[in-house]
MIBA-690455 format. One line per 3 residues: number of its first residue (from 1); for each residue x, z, y of C-alpha. Coordinates in Angstrom, 1 decimal. Each point is the difference from the previous one (the first is absolute). Example, Ala and Ser with C-alpha at 12.3 -4.5 7.8 and 13.67 -1.06 7.14 Angstrom:
2
1	12.3,7.8,-4.5 ~ 1.4,-0.7,3.4 $
! end
This chain:
504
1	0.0,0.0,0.0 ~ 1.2,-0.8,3.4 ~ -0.6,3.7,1.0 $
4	2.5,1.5,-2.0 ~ 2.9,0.5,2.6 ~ 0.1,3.7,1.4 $
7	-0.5,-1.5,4.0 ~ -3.0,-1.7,-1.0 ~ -1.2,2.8,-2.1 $
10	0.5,2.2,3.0 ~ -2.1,-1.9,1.6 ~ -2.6,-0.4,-2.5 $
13	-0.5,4.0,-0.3 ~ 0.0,0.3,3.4 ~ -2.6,-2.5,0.4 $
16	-2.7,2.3,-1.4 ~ 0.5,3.2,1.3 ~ -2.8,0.2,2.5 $
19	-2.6,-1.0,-3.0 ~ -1.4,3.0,-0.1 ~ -3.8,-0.5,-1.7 $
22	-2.8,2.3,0.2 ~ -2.3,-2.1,-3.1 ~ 0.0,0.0,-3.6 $
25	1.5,3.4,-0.6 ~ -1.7,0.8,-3.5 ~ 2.3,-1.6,-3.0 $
28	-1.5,-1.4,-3.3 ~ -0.2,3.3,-2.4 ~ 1.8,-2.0,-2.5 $
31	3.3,0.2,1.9 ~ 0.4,4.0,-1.2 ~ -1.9,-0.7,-3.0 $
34	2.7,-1.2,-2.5 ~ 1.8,1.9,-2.9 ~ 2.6,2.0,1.3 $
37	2.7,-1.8,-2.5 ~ -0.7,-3.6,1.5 ~ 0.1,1.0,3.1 $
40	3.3,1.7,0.1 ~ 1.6,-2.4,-2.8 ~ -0.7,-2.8,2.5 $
43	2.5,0.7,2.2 ~ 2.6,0.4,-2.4 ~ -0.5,-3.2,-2.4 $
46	-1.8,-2.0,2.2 ~ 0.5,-3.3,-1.8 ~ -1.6,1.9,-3.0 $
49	-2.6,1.8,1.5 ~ -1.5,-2.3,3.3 ~ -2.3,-2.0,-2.6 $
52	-1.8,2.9,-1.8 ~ -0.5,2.3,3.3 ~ -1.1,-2.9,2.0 $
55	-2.4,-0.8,-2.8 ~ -1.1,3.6,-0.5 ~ -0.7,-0.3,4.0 $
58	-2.3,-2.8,0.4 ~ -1.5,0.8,-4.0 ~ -3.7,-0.9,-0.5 $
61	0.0,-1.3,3.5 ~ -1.5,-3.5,0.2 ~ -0.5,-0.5,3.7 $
64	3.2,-1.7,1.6 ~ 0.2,1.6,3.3 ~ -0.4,3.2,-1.3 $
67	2.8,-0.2,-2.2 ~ 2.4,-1.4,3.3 ~ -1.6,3.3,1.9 $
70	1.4,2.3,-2.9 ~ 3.3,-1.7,-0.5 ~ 0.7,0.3,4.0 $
73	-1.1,3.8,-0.4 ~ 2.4,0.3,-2.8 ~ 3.0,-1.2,2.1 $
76	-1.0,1.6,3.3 ~ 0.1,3.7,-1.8 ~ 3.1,-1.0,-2.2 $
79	2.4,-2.1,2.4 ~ 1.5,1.1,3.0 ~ 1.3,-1.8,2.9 $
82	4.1,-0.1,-0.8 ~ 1.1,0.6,3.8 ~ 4.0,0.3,-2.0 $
85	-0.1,-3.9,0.9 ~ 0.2,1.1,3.9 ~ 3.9,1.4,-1.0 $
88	1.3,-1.2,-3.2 ~ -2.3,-3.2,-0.7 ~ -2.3,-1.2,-2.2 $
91	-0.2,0.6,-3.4 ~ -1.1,-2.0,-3.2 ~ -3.8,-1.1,0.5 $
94	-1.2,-1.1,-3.3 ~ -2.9,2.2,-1.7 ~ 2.3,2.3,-2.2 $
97	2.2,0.6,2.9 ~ -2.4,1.2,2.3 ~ -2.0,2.1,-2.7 $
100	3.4,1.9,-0.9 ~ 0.9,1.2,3.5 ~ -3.7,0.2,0.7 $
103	0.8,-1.9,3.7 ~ -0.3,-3.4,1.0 ~ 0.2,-2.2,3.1 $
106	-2.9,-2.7,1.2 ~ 1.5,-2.5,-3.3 ~ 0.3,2.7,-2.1 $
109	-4.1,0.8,0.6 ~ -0.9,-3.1,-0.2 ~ 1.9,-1.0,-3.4 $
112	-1.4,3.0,-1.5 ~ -3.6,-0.6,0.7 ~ 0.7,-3.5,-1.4 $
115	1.2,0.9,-3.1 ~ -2.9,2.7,-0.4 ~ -2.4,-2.6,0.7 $
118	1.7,-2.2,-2.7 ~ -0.5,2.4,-2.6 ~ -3.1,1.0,1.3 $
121	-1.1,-3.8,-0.6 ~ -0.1,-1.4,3.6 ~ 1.6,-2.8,2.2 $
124	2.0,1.9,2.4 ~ 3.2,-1.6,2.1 ~ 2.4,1.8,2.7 $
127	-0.4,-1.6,3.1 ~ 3.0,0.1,3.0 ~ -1.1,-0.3,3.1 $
130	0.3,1.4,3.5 ~ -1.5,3.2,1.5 ~ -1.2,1.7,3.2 $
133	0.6,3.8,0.6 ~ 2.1,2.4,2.5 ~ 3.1,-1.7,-0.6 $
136	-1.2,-4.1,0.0 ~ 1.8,-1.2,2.9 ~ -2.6,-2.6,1.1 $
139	1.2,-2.7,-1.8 ~ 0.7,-0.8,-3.4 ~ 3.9,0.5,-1.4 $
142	1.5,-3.0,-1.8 ~ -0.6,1.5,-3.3 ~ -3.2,1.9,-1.1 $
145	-0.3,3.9,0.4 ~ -2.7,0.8,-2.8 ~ -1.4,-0.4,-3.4 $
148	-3.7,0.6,-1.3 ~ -2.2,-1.3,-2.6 ~ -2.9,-2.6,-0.3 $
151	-2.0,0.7,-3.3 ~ -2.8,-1.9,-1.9 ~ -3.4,1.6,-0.1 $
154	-2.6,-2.5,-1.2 ~ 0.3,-3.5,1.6 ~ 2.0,1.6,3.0 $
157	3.3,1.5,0.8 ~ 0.3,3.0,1.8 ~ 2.6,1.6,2.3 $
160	1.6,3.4,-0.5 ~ 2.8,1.5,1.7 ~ 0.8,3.5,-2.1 $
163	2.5,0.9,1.7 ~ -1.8,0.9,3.6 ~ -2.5,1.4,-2.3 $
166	2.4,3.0,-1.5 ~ 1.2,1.6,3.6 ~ 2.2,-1.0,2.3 $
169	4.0,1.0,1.6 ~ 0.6,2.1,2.7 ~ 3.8,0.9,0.8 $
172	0.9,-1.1,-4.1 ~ -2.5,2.1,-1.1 ~ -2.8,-1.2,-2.0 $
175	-3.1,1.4,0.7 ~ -2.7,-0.5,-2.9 ~ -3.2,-1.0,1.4 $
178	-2.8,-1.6,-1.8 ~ -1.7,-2.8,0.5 ~ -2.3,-3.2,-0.6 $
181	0.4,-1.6,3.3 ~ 1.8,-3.0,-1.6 ~ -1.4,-0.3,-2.9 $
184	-3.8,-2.0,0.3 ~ 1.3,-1.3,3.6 ~ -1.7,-3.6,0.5 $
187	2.6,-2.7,0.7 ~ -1.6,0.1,3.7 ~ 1.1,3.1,0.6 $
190	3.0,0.0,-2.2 ~ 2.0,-2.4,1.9 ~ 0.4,1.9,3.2 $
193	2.7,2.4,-1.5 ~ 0.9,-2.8,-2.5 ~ 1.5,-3.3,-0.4 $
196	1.2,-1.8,-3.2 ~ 2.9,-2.5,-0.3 ~ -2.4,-2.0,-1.8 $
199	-2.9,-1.2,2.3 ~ -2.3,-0.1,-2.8 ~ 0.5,3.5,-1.1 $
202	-1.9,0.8,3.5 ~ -3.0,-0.8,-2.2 ~ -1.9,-1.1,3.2 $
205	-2.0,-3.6,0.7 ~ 2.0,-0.4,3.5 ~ 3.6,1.8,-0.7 $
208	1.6,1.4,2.9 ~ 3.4,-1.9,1.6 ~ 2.8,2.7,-0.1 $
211	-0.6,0.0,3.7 ~ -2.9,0.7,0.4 ~ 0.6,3.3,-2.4 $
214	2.7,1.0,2.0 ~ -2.5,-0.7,2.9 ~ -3.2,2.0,-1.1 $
217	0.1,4.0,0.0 ~ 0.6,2.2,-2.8 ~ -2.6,1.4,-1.5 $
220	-0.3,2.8,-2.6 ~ -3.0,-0.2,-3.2 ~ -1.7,3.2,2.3 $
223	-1.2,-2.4,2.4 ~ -1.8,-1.9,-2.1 ~ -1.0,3.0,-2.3 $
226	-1.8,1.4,3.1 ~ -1.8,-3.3,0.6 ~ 2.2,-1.5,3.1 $
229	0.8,-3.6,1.0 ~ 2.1,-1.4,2.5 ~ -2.2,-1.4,2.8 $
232	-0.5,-2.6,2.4 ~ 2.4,1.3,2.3 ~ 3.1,1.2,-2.7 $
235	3.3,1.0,0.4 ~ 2.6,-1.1,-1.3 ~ 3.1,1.8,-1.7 $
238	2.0,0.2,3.5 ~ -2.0,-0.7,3.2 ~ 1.3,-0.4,3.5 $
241	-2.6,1.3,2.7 ~ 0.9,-0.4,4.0 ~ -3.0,2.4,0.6 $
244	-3.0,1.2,-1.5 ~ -0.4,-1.5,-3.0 ~ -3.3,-0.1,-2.4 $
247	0.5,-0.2,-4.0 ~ -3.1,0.1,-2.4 ~ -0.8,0.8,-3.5 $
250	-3.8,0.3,-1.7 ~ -1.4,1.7,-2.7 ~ -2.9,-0.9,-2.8 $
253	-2.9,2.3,-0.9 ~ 0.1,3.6,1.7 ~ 1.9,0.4,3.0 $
256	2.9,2.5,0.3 ~ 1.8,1.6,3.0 ~ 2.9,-1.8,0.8 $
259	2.7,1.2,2.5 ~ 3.5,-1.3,0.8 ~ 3.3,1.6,1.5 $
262	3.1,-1.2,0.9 ~ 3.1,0.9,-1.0 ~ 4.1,-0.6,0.4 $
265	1.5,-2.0,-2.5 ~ 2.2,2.4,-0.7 ~ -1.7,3.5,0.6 $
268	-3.2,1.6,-1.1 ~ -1.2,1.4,3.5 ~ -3.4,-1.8,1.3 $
271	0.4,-1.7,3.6 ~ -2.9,2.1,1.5 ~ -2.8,-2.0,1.2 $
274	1.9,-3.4,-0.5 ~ -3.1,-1.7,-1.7 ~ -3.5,-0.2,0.0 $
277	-2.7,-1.0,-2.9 ~ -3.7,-0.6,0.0 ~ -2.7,-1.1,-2.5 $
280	-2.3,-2.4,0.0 ~ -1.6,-0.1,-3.3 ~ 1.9,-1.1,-2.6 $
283	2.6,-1.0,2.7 ~ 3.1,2.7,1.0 ~ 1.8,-1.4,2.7 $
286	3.4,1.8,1.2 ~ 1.3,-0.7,3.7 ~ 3.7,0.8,0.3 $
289	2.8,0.1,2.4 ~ 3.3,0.9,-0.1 ~ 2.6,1.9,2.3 $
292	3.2,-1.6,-0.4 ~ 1.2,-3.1,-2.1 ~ 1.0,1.9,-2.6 $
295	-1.8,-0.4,-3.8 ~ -3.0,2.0,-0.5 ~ -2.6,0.0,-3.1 $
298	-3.9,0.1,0.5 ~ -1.3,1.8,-2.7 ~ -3.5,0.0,-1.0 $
301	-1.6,3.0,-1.5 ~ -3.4,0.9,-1.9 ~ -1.0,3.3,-1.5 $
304	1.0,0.3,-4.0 ~ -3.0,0.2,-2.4 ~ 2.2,1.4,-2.6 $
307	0.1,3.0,0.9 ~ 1.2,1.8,-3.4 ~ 3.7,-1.4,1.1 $
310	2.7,2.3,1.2 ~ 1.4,-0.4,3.2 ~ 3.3,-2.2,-0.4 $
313	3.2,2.0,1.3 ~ 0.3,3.8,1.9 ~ 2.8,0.7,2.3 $
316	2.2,2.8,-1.4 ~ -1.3,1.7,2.9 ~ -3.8,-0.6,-0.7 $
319	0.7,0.4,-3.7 ~ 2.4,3.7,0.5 ~ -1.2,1.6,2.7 $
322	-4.0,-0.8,0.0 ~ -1.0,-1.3,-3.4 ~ 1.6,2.5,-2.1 $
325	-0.7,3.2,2.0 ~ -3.6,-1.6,1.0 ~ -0.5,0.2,-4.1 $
328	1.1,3.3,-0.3 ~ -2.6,1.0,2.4 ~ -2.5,-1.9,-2.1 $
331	1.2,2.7,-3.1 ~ -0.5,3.1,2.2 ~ -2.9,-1.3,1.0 $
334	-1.3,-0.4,-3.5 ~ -0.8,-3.4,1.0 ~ 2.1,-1.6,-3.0 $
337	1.6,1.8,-3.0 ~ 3.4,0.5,-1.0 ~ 0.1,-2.9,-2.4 $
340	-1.0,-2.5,2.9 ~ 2.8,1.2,2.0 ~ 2.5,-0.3,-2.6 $
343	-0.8,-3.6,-0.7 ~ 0.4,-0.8,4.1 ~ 3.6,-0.2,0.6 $
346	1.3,-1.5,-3.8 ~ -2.3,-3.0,1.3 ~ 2.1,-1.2,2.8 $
349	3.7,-1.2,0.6 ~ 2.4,-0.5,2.9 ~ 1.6,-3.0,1.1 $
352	3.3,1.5,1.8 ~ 0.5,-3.2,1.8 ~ -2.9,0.2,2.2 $
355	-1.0,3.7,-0.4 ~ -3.6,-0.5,-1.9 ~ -1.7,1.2,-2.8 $
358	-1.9,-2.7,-2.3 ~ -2.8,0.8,-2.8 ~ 1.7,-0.4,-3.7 $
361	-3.2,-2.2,-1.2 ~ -1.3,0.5,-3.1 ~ -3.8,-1.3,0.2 $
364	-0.7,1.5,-3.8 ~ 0.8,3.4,1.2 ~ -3.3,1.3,1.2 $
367	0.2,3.7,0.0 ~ 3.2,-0.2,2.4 ~ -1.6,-3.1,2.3 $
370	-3.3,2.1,0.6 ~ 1.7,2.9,0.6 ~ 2.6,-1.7,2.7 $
373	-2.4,-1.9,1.5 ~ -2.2,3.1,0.2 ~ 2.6,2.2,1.8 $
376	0.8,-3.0,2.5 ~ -3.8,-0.4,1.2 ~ -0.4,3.7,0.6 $
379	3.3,0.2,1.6 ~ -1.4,-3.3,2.0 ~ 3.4,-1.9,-1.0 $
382	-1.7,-2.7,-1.7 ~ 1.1,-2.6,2.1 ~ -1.7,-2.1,2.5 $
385	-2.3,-1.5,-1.8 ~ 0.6,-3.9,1.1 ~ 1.8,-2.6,-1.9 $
388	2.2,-3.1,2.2 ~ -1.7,-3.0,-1.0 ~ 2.2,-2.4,2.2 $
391	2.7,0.3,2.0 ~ 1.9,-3.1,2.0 ~ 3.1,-0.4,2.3 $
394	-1.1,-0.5,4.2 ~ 2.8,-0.8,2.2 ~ 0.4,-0.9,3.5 $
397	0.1,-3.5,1.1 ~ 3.2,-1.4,1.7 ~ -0.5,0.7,3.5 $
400	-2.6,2.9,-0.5 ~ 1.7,3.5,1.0 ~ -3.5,1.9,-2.0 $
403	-1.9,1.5,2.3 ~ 2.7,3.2,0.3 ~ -0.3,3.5,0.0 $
406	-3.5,0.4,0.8 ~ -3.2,1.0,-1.8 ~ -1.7,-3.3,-1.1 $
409	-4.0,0.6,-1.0 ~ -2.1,3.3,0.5 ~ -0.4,2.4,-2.6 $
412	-2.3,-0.2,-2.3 ~ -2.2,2.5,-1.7 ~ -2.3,-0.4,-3.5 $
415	-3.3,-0.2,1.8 ~ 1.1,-3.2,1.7 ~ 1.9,-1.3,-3.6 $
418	-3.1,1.0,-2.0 ~ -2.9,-1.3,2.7 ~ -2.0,-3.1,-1.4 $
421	0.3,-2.7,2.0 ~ 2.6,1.7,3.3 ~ 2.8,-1.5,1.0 $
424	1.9,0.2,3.0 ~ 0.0,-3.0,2.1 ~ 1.9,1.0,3.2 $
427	2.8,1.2,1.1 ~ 2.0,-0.4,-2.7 ~ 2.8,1.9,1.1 $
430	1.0,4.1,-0.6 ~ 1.1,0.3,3.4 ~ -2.2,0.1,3.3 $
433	1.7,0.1,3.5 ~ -1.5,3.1,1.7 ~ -2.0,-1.2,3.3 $
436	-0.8,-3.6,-0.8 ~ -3.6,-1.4,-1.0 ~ 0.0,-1.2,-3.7 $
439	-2.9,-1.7,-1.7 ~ -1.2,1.4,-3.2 ~ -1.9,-1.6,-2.7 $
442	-1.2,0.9,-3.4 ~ -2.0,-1.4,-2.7 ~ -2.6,2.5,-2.3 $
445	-2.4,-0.2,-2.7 ~ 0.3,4.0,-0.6 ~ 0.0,1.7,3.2 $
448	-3.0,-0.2,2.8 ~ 2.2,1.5,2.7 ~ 4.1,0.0,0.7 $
451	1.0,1.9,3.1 ~ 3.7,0.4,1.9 ~ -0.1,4.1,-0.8 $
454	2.0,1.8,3.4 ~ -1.2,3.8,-0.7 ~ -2.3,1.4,-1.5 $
457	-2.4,-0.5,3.1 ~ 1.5,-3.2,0.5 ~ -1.6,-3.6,-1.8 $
460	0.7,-3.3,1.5 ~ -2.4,-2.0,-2.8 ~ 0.7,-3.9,-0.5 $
463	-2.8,-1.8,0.8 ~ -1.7,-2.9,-2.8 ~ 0.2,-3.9,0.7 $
466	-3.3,-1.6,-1.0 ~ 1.6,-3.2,-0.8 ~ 2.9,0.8,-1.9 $
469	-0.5,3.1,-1.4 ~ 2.8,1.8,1.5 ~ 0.4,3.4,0.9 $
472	2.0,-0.5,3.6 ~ 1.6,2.0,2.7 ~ 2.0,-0.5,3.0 $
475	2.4,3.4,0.2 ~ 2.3,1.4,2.5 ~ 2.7,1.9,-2.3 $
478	0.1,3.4,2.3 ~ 3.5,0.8,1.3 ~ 0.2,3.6,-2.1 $
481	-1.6,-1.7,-3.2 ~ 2.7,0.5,-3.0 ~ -2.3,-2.2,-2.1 $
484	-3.8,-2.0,0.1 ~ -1.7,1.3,-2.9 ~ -3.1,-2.0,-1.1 $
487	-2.7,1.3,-1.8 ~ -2.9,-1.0,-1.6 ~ -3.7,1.3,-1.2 $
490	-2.6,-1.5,-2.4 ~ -2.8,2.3,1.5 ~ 1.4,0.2,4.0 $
493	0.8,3.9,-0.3 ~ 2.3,0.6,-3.0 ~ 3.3,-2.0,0.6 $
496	3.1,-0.3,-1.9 ~ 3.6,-0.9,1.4 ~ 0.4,-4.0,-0.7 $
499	3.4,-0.8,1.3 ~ 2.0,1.0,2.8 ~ 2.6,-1.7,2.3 $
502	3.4,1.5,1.3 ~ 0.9,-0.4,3.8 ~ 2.7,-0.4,2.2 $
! end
């Protein structure tokens, strides 16, 4: 495989470490379900032992894609990521290889799943290919960077990357982490994160030309899972703005929140009100801006329905100093028992190089996962609750200096986000000059009245434009106003703060 020197390997492991997947966390039962003997035997005659474990696995199973599903569980829980090819290179990739030392790299996967599927009586090949992920430079190398499988089910091949489906590397450390996100992927969805050497091997009706892969954004299975689609106004995978700049997605069936930050390339500190998103139906459409002409990512956000999975990494301080003496407190409390506590810390390891604790996943051990995920909702360390669904480079134009070091849209607050049918249609801008006259206008299918709140005493209510719809108002920002804050009320007494803009 062309992957098998230890730069492009590198590069290869690298590529999936921001793959972190919130679906398909329960594994076929038949993974754990095997005699002790086989399963341990396997990885010391391999040759031997492949065929009869691999047929005691899919045994009495008639279904095809059923038998892929419990081969790909079998490798996730078995095979780790080797991260030894970061520092002394990679290692023999064939099938008994891999099962001895128990670790592969993206060839080493895929060849095992092929052979499985062999002797599980399917069509399965090892495709190389190209891949997108937090270290694809925006462009494709000379040589492919990754390796997955297609595999027959029925009339139909199917792709399957197993290896972004076992976990993922963070500082040459593998960290296990389950999941189906690339395993039923349509080849519509697929091919943003993948590209084959052969064009065929795309498996779609109108292949994609290698530039416009390298054109198009990444996106991860979760986007699709949640029922996303790129819209009429998409970004790309790196898009240059020279001021506000609007970027779409839609949804199908039941509409979720959506939000969207921005971020540094390089840091994990929010620019503060740097972007702005509304809804309008099935439509989420993110305004941005940047400061400076430096990389940035847009990230889009929408809250997790999975809500049984742990949160992904603690700080050693969050982790030290809050978790483990919040859980204590728990035990005094009597709000868990001593055997809870005692399974909290054996569940988690450090990463030295960045200073984190990760879950040691094991998605068969129930007893421990209720009782973690137990202590971190009382301790209300559970984690955010939202997944990243997309995420894309913005950057300055040539000639645009960003619009500085400034506040760029007013804040806004859930009432406003959550409103049917409001949306802010002027100013568009966080900062208001105190003393000049701005015109207001706002659009509402929730609220009956929206008012400029001074003091308590003190309304200044917009007034409604037959004709349009509007909610307007001409304003004179008062010279010792630190902020406009606009409210709204669906019965003209009870109002709730909307969004508020910063002056100077």
């Amino acid at each position: 495989m062309k992957c098998m020197t230890k730069l492009r390997i590198a590069a290869t492991a690298l590529a999936f470490v921001a793959l972190l997947p919130g679906f398909g966390i329960s594994m076929n039962p038949r993974v754990r379900s095997l005699p002790k003997d086989l399963q341990e035997q396997v990885f010391i005659t391999p040759e031997e032992t492949l065929p009869k474990l691999t047929a005691a696995l899919v045994s009495g199973v008639s279904d095809t894609a059923t038998k892929v599903r419990i081969l790909h569980d079998w490798i996730c829980d078995n095979i780790a990521y080797d991260c030894d090819a970061f520092t002394v290179g990679v290692n023999k990739q064939d099938p008994s290889s891999v099962l001895q030392k128990k670790k592969a790299v993206c060839v080493g996967y895929s060849n095992l799943m092929a052979v499985m599927c062999y002797y599980a009586g399917m069509e399965a090949k090892v495709i190389p290919g190209w891949s997108k992920g937090f270290n694809y430079p925006g462009y494709l190398r000379e040589e492919s960077d990754h390796a997955w499988n297609v595999i027959k089910i029925g009339n139909r091949w199917q792709q399957v990357d197993v290896t972004w489906d076992a976990g993922y590397v963070e500082y040459r450390t593998f960290i296990k982490r389950y999941s189906t996100e690339w395993l039923n992927r349509k080849p519509e969805e697929f091919i943003y994160s993948h590209l084959p050497e052969e064009e065929k091997w795309q498996l779609l009706k109108e292949p994609r030309s290698p530039e416009q892969f390298v054109k198009e954004p990444y996106i991860q299975g979760i986007f699709f899972d949640y029922g996303f689609s790129l819209g009429k106004n998409a970004p790309d995978y790196t898009n240059y703005i020279d001021g506000i700049s609007n970027f779409e997605i839609t949804q199908a069936g039941a509409t979720r929140a959506v939000r969207c930050e921005l971020y540094p390339a390089d840091g994990i500190e929010r620019i503060p009100l740097s972007t702005w998103y509304e809804s309008y139906g099935n439509r989420t459409v993110a305004t941005v801006d940047v400061p400076d002409g430096k990389t940035y990512e847009l990230k889009f956000f929408t809250k997790r329905t999975d809500g049984s999975r742990q949160k992904k990494f603690f700080s050693v301080e969050e982790f030290e100093q809050e978790l483990i003496p919040k859980a204590w407190e728990l035990l005094n409390a009597g709000k868990i028992t001593q055997k809870e506590l005692d399974f909290l810390e054996p569940s988690f390891f450090k990463v030295e190089e960045n200073g984190r604790y990760y879950p040691v996943e094991d998605l068969f051990a129930t007893a421990r996962n209720n009782a973690v995920l137990k202590i971190l909702k009382l301790t209300d360390m559970a984690g955010s609750g939202n997944d990243t669904i997309l995420s894309v480079e913005v950057k300055a134009m040539e000639g645009y200096a960003g619009y500085g070091n400034k506040i760029r849209f007013p804040v806004m607050y859930d009432p406003f986000l959550n409103a049917r049918g409001t949306h802010l249609v002027a100013p568009m801008q966080g900062l208001l000059k105190k003393g000049e006259s701005v015109r207001m206008e706002m659009a509402s299918a929730e609220f009956t009245t929206l008012a400029v709140v001074e003091s308590e005493e003190s309304f200044v209510f917009f007034t409604k434009n037959k004709k349009t719809g509007r909610f307007e108002l001409d304003y004179t920002v008062p010279q010792a106003a630190d902020g406009i804050s606009v409210y709204g009320s669906k019965d003209g007494r009870n109002f709730i703060t909307l969004l508020v803009f910063l002056t100077e």
